[in-house]
PAROBA-417471 format. One record per residue: residue in one letter; x, y, z of N, C-alpha, C in turn. Coordinates in Angstrom, 2 decimals. Atoms other than C-alpha are relative to their C-alpha. Layout:
BEGIN
+---+---------+---------+---------+---------+----------+---------+---------+---------+---------+
: r :  n_east : n_north :    n_up : ca_east : ca_north :   ca_up :  c_east : c_north :    c_up :
+---+---------+---------+---------+---------+----------+---------+---------+---------+---------+
: A :       X :       Y :       Z :       X :        Y :       Z :       X :       Y :       Z :
...
+---+---------+---------+---------+---------+----------+---------+---------+---------+---------+
***
This chain:
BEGIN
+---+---------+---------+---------+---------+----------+---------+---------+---------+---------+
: r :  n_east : n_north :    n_up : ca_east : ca_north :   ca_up :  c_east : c_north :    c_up :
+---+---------+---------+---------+---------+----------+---------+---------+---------+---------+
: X :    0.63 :   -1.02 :   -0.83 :   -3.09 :    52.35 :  -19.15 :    0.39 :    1.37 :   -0.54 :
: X :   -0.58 :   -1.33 :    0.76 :   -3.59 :    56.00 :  -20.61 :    0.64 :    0.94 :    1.40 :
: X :    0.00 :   -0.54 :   -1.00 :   -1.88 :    58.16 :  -17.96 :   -0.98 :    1.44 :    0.15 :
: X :    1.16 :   -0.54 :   -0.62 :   -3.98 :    60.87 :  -15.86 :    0.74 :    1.42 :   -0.77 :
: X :   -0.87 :   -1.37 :    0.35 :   -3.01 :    64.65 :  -17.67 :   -0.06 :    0.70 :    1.49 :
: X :   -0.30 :   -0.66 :   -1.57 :   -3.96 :    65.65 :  -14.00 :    0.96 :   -0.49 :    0.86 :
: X :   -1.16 :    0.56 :   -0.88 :   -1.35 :    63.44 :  -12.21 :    1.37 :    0.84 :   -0.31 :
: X :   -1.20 :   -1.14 :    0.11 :    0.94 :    66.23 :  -11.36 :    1.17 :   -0.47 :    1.26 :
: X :   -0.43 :    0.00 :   -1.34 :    2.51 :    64.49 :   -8.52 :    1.45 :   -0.26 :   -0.14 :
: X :   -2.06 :    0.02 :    0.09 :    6.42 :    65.04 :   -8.00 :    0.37 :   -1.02 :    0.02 :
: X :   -0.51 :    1.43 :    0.32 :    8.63 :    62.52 :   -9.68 :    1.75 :    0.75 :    0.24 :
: X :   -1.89 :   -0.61 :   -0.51 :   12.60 :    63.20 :   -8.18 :    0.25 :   -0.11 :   -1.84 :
: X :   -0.86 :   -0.53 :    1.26 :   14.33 :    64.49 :  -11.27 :   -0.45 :    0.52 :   -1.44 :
: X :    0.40 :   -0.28 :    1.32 :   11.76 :    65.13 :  -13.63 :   -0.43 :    1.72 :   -0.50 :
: X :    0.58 :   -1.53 :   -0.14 :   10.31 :    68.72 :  -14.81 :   -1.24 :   -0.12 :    0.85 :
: X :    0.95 :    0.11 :   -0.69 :    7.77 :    69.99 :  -12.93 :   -0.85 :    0.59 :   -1.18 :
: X :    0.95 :   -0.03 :    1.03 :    4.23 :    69.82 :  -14.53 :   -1.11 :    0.66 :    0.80 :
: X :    0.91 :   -0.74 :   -0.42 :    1.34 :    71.94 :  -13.90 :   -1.61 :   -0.69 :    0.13 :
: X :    1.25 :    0.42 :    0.48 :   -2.43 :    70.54 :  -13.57 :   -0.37 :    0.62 :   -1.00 :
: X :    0.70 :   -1.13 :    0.64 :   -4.92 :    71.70 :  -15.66 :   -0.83 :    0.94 :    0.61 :
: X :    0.40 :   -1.31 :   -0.52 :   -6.76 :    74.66 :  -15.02 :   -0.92 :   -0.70 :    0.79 :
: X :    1.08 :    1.41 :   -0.94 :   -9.31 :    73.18 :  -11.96 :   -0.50 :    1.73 :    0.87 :
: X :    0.65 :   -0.89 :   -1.47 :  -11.59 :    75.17 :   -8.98 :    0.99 :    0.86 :    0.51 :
: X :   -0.90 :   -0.30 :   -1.36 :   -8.75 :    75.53 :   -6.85 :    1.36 :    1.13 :   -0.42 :
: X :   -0.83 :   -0.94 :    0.06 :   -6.07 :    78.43 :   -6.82 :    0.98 :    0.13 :    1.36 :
: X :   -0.72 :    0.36 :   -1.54 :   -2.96 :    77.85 :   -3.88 :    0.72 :    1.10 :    0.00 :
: X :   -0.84 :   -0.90 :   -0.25 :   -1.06 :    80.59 :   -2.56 :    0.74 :   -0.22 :    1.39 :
: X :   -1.31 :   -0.38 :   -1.54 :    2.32 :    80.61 :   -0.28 :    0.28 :    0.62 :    0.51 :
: X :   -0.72 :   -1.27 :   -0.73 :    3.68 :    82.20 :    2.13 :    0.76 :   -1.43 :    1.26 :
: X :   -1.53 :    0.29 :   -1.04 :    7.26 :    80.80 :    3.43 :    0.41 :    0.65 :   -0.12 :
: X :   -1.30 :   -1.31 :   -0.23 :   10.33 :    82.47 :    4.03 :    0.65 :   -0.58 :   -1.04 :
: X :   -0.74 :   -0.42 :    0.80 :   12.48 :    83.24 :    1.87 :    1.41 :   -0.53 :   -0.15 :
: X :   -1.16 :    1.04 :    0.03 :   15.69 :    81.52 :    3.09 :   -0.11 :   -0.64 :    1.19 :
: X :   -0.43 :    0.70 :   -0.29 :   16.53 :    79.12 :    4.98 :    1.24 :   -0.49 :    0.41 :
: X :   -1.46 :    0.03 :   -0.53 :   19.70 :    78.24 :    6.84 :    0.20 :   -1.57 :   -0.62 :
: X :   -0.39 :    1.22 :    0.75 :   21.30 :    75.34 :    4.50 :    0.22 :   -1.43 :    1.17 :
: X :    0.21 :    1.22 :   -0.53 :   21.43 :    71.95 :    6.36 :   -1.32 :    0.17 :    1.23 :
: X :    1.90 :    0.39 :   -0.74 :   17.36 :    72.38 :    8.24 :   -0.30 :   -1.22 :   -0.99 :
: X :    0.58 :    1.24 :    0.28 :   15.98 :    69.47 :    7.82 :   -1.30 :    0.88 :   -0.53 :
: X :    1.40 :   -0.35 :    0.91 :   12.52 :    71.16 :    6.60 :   -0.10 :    1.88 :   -0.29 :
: X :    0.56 :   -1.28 :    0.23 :   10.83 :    74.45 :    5.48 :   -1.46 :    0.10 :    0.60 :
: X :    1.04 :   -0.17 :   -0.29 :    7.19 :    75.09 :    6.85 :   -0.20 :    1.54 :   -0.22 :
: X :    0.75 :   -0.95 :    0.50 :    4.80 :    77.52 :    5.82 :   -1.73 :   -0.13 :    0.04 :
: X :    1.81 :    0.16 :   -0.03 :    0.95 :    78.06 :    5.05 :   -0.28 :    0.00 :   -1.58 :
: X :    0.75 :    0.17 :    1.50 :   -1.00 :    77.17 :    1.56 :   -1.39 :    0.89 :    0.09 :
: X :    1.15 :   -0.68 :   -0.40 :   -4.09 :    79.75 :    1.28 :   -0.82 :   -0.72 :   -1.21 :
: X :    0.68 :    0.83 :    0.98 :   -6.53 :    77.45 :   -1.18 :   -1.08 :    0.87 :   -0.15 :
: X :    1.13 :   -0.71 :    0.68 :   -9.30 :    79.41 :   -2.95 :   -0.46 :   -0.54 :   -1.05 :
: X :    0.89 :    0.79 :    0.65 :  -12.26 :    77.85 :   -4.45 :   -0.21 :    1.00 :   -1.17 :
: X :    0.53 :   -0.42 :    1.20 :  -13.66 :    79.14 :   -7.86 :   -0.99 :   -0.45 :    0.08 :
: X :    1.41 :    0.31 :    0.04 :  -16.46 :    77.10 :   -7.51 :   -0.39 :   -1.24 :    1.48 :
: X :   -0.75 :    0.91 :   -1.40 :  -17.68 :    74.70 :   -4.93 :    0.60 :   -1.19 :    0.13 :
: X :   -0.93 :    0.77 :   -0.06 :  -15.94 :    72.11 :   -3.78 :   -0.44 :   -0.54 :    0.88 :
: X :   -0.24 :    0.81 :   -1.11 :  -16.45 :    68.99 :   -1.42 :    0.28 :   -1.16 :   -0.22 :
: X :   -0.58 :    0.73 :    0.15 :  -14.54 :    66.40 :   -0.56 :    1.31 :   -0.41 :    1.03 :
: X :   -1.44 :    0.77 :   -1.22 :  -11.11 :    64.56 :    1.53 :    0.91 :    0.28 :   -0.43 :
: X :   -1.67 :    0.46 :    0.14 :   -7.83 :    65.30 :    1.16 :    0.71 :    0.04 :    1.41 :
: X :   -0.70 :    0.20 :   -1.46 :   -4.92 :    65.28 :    3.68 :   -0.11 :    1.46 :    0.53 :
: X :   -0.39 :   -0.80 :   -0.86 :   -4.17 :    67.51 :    6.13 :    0.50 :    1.30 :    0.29 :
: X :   -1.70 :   -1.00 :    0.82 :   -0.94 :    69.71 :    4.77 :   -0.42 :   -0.28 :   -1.81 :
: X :   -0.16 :   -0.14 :    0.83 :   -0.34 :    70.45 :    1.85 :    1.26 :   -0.58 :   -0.57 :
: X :   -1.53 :    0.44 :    0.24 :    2.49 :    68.82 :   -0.45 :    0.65 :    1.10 :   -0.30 :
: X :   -0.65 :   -0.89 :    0.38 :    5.18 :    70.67 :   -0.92 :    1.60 :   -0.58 :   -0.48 :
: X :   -1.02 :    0.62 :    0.50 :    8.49 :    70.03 :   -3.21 :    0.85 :    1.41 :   -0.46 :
: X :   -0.69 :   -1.20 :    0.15 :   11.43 :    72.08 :   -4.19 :   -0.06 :   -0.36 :   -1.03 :
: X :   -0.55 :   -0.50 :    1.72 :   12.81 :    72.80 :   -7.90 :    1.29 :    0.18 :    0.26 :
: X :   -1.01 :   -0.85 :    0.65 :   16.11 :    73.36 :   -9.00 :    0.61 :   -0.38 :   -1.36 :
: X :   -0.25 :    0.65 :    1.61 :   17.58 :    73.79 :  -12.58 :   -1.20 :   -0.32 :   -1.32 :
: X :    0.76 :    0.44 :    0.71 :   13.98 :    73.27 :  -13.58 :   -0.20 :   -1.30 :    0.22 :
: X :    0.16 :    1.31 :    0.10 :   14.08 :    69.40 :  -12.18 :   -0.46 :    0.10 :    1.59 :
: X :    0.75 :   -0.20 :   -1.45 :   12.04 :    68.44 :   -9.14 :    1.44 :   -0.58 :    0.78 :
: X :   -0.92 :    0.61 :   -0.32 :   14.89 :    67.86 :   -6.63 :   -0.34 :   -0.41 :    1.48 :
: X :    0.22 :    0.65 :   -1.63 :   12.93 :    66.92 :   -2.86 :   -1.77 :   -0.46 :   -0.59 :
: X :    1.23 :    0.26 :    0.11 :    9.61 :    65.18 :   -2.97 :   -1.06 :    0.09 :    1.01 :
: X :    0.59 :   -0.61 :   -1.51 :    6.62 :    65.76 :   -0.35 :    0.18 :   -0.88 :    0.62 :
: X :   -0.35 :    0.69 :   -1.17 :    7.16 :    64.46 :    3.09 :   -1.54 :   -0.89 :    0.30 :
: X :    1.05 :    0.96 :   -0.27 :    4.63 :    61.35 :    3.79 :   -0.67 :    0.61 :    0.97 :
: X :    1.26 :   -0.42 :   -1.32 :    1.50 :    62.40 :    5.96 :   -0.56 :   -1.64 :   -0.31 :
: X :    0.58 :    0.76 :   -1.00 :    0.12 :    59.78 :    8.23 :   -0.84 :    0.44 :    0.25 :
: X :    1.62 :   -0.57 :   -0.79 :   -3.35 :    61.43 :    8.96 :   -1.30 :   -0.91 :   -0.23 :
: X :    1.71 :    0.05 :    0.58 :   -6.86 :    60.91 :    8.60 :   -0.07 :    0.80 :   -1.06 :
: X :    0.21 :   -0.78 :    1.34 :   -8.00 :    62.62 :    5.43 :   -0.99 :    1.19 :    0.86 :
: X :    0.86 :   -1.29 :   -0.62 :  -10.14 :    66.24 :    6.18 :   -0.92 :    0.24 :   -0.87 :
: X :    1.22 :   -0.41 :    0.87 :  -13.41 :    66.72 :    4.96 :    0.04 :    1.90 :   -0.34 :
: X :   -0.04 :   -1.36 :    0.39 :  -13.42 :    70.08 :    2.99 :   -1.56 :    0.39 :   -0.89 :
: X :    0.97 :   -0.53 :    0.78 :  -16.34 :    71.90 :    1.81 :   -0.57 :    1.62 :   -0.38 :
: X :   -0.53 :   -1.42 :    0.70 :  -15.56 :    75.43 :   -0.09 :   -1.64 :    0.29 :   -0.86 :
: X :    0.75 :   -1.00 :    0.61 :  -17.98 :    77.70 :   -1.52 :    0.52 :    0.79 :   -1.12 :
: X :   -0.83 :   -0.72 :    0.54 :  -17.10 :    79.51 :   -4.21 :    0.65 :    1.11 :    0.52 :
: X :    0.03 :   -1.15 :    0.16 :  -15.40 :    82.27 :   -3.70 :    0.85 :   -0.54 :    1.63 :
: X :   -0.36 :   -0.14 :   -1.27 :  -14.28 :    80.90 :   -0.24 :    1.38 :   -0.93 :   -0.01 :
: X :   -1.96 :    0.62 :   -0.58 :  -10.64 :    80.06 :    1.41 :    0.49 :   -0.52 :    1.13 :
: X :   -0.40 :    0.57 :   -1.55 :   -9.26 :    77.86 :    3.89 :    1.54 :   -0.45 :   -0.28 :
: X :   -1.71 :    0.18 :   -0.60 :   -5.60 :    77.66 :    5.07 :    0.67 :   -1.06 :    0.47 :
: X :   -0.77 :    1.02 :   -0.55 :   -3.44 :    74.86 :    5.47 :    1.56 :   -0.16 :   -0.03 :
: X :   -1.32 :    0.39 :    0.09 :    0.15 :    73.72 :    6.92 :    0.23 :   -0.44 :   -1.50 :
: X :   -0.94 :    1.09 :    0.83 :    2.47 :    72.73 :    4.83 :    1.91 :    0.13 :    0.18 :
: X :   -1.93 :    0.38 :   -0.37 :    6.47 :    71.24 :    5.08 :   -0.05 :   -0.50 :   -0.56 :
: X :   -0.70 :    1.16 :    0.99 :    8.78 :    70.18 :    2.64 :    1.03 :    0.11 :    1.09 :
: X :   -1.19 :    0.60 :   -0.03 :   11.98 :    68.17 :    3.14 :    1.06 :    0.87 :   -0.84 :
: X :   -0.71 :   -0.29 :    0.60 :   15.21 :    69.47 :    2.73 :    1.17 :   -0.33 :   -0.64 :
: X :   -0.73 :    0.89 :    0.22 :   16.60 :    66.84 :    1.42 :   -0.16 :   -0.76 :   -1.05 :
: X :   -0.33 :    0.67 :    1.38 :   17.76 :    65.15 :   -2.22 :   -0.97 :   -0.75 :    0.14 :
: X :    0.24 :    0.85 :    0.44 :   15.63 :    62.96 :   -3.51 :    0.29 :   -1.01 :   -0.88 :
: X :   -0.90 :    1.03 :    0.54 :   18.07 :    61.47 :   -5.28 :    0.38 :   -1.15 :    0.49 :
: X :   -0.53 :    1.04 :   -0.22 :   19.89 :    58.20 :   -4.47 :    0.66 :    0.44 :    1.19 :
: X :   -0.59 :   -0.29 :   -1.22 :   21.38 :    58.45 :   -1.01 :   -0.69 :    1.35 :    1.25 :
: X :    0.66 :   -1.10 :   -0.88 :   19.46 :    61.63 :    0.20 :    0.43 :    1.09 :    0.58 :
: X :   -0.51 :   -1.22 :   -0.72 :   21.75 :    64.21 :    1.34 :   -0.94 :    1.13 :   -0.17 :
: X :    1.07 :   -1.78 :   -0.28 :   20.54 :    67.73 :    2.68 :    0.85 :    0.68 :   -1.36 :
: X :    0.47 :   -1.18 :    1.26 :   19.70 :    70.39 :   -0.46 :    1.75 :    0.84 :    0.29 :
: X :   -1.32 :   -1.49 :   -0.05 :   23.27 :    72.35 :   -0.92 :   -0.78 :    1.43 :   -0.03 :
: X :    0.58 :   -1.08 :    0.61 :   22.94 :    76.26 :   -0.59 :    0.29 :    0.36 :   -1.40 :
: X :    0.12 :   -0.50 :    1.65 :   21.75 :    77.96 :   -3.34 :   -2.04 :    0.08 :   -0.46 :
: X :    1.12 :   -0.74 :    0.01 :   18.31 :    79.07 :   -4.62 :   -0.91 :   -1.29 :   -1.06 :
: X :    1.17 :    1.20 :    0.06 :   15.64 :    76.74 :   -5.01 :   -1.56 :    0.53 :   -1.00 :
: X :    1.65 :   -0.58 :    0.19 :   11.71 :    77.26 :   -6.64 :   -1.13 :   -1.15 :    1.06 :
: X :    1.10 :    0.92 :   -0.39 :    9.01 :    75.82 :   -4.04 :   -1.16 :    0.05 :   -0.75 :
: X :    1.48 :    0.73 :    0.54 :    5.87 :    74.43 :   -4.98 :   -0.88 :   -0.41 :    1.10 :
: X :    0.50 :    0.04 :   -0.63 :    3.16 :    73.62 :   -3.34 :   -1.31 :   -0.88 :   -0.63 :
: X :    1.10 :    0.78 :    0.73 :    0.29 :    70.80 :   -4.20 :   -1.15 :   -0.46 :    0.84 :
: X :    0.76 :    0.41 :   -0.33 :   -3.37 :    69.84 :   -3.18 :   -0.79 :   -0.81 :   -0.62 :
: X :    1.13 :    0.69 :    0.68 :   -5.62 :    67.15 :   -4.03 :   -1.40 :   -0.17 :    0.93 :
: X :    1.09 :    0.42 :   -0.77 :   -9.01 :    66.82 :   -2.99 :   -0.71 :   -1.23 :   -0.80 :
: X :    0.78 :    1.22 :    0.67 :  -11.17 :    63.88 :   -3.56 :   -1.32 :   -0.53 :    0.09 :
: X :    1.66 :    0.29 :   -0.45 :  -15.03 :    64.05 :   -3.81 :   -0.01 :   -1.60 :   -0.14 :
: X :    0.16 :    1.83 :   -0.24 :  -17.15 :    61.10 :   -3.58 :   -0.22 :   -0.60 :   -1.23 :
: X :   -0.31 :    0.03 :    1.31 :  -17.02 :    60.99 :   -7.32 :    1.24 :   -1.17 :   -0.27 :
: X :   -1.44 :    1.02 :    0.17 :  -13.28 :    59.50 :   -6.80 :    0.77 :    0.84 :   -0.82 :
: X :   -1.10 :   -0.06 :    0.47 :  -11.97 :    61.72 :   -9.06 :    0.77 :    1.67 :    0.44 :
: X :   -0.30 :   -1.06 :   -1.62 :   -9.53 :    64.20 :   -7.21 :   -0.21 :    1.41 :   -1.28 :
: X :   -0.17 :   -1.33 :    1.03 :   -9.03 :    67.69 :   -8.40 :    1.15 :    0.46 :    0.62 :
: X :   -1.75 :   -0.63 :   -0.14 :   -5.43 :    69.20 :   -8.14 :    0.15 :    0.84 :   -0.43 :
: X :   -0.43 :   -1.55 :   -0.07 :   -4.23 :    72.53 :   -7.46 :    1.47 :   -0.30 :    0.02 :
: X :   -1.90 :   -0.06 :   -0.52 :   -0.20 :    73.14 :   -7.47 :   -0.14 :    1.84 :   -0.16 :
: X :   -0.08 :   -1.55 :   -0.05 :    0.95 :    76.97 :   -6.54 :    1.54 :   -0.29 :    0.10 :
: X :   -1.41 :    0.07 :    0.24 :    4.42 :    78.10 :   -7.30 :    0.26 :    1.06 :   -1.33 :
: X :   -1.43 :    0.22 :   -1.12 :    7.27 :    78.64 :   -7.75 :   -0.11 :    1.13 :    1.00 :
: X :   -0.42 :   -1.21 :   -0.88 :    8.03 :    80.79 :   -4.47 :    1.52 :   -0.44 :    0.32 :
: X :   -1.35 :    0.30 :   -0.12 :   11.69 :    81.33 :   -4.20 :    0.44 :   -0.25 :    1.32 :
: X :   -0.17 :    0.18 :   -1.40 :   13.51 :    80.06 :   -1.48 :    1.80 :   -0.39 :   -0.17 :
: X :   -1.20 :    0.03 :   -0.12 :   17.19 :    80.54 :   -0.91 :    0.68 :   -1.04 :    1.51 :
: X :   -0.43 :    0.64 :   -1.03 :   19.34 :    78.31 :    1.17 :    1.42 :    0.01 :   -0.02 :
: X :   -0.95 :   -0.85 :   -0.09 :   22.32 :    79.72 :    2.62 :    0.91 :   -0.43 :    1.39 :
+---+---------+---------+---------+---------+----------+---------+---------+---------+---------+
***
């Protein structure tokens, strides 16, 4: 199997990888720190089309931390229904998103302080099947 160059999806410990250039353009807005042992971060993803767009993805948005340059939390499982999206160019719609603040390593402990890069990932999935993936990032995020 050749793998997907679009399969950008967070692997605990590896670098983080960028899609390729696609429709979609994500912009964050969390805070900035974080009080060290929260269990999550929440925020908003602002998604902007380039061209149009329709199709299902989830709900939220993924969202993963960084540090060192190695992905170190992966996104938190959504349970939803999928959301029909249908963008215009040029047009933007807003969605949750929460990461975990917690290792994805072996055992799981909560993120020590210290200064993190978030990320932020969307897939949509026309009826085509094949998705298209946005990631926005890094936004810094200190945990203290």
């Amino acid at each position: 199997m050749v793998p997907d160059p679009n399969d950008t999806a967070p692997r605990c410990g590896q670098p983080v990888h960028a899609p390729a250039a696609g429709p979609l353009t994500l912009t964050g807005r969390f805070p900035t720190t974080v009080a060290a042992g929260a269990p999550t971060v929440a925020g908003t993803v602002e998604v902007t089309s380039h061209a149009a767009v329709t199709g299902v993805s989830a709900p939220n948005a993924d969202v993963f931390l960084v540090a060192n340059g190695r992905i170190a939390t992966e996104p938190m499982p959504q349970d939803a229904l999928g959301v029909r999206w249908d963008l215009a160019a040029g047009q933007s719609k807003t969605v949750p998103a929460q990461g975990v603040l917690t290792s994805c390593e072996p055992g799981g402990d909560r993120l020590p302080p210290g200064t993190y890069q978030m990320y932020a990932r969307v897939a949509v999935i026309p009826a085509d099947g094949t998705p298209i993936t946005a990631q926005g990032g890094p936004w810094p995020l200190e945990l203290s």
